[in-house]
C-alpha positions in Angstrom: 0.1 -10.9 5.6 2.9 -13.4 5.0 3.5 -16.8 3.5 6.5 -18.2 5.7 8.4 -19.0 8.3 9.3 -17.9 11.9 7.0 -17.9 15.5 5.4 -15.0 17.3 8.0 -12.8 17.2 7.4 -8.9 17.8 8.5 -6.6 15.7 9.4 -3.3 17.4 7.2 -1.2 15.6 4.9 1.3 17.9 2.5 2.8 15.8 1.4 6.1 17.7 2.5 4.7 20.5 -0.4 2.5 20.5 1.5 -1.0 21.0 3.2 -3.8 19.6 2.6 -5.0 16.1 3.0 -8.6 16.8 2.9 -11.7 14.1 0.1 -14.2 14.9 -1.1 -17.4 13.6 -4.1 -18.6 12.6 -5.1 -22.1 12.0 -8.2 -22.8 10.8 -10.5 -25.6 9.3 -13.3 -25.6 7.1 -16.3 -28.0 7.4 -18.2 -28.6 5.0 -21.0 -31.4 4.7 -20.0 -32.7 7.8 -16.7 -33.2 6.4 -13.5 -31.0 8.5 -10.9 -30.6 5.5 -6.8 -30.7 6.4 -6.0 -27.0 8.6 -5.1 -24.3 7.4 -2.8 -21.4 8.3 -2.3 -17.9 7.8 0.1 -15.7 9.6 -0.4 -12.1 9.4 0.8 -8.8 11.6 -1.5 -7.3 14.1 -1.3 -4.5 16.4 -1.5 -6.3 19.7 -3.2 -4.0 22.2 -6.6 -3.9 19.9 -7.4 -7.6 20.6 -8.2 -10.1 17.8 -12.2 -10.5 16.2 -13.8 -12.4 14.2 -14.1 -9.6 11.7 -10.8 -9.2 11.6 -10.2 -12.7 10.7 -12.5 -12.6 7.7 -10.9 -9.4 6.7 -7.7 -11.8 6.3 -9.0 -14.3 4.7 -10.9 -12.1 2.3 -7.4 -11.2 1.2 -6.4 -14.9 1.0 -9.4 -16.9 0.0 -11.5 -14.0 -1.6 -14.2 -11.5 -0.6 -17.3 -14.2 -0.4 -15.4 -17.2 1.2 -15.4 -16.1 4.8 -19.2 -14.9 4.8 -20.2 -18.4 2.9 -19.4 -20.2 7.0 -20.5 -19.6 10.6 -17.1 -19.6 12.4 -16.2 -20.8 16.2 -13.2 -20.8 18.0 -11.7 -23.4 20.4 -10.7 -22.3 24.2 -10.1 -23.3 27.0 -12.7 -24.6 28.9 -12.3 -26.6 32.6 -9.9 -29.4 32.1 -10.3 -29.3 28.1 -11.1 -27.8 25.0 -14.9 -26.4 23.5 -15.8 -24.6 20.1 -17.0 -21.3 21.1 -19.5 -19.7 18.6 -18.8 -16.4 17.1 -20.3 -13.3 15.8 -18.5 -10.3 13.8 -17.8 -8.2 17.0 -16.1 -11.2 19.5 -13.4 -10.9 20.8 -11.3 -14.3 20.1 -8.7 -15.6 22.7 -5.8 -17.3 21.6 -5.4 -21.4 22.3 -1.5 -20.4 23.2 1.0 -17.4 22.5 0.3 -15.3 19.7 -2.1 -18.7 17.9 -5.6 -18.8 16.9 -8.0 -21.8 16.0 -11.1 -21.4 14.4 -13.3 -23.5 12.2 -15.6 -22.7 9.5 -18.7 -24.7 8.9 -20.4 -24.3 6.1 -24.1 -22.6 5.8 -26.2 -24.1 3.1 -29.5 -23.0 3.8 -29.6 -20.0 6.2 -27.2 -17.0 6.6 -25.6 -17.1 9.8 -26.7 -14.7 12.5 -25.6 -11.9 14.4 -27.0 -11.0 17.5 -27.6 -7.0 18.9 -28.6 -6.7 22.6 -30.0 -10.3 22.9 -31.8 -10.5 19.9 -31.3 -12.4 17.3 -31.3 -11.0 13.5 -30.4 -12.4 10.3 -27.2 -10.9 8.6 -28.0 -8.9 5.0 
C-alpha cells in the first residue's frame, strides 16, 4: 500500500510469470446514518490478472482503518449500468469492475442492527 502520488502506472514486475502487478485506486465513501462522509482513497499494488474482490478490499482497509472497520459496513460498488451509473451490492467473493482504468468506487453503509449477509448457492446466511 502507498500514501502518494502518481496514476495507474504498471510496474514491470511478473511474479511467476503470473502478470502485471499494477497500482490501483480505490475511492470509497462511508455512510453512516444516512449521512455519505467526504471520499476516501487508498492506492495499493495488485497483481492484475487475479481480478479485484471485495475481500480483497477489506483486506486493505484492515491495514488502513483497522481489523473491525471494514466488517462494521455492507459495501456496494458503482458500474456501469445502461446510459448511467448503479450501486451494485457485494459479498466477500465478487468480483468488482472498475468505474475507469485501474479505479475502484465503493461505498460503505453502515450496519447497526444486523450483520450483513453472505449468500452460498442462492441461499441466504448470516455472516459469524
Amino acid at each position: 500500500m502507498e500514501g502518494g502520488g502518481g496514476g495507474g502506472k504498471v510496474i514491470n514486475n511478473n511474479i511467476n510469470n503470473g502478470g502485471e502487478v499494477r497500482r490501483i485506486h480505490i475511492v470509497y465513501f462511508l455512510s453512516r446514518l444516512g449521512q455519505v462522509d467526504h471520499p476516501h482513497l487508498i492506492r495499493v499494488h495488485h497483481l492484475s490478472r487475479n481480478g479485484v474482490y471485495l475481500r480483497d478490499v477489506k483486506r486493505w482497509l484492515a491495514e488502513v482503518r483497522g481489523k473491525d472497520m471494514p466488517e462494521a459496513f455492507c459495501w456496494s460498488y458503482k458500474r456501469r449500468y445502461k446510459s448511467g451509473y448503479v450501486w451494485q451490492d457485494l459479498l466477500n467473493d465478487d468480483l468488482i469492475t472498475p468505474i475507469s482504468d485501474n479505479e475502484y468506487v465503493l461505498k460503505g453503509s453502515e450496519s447497526l442492527h444486523l450483520p450483513c449477509c453472505t449468500t452460498t448457492f442462492g441461499m441466504y446466511t448470516q455472516q459469524q
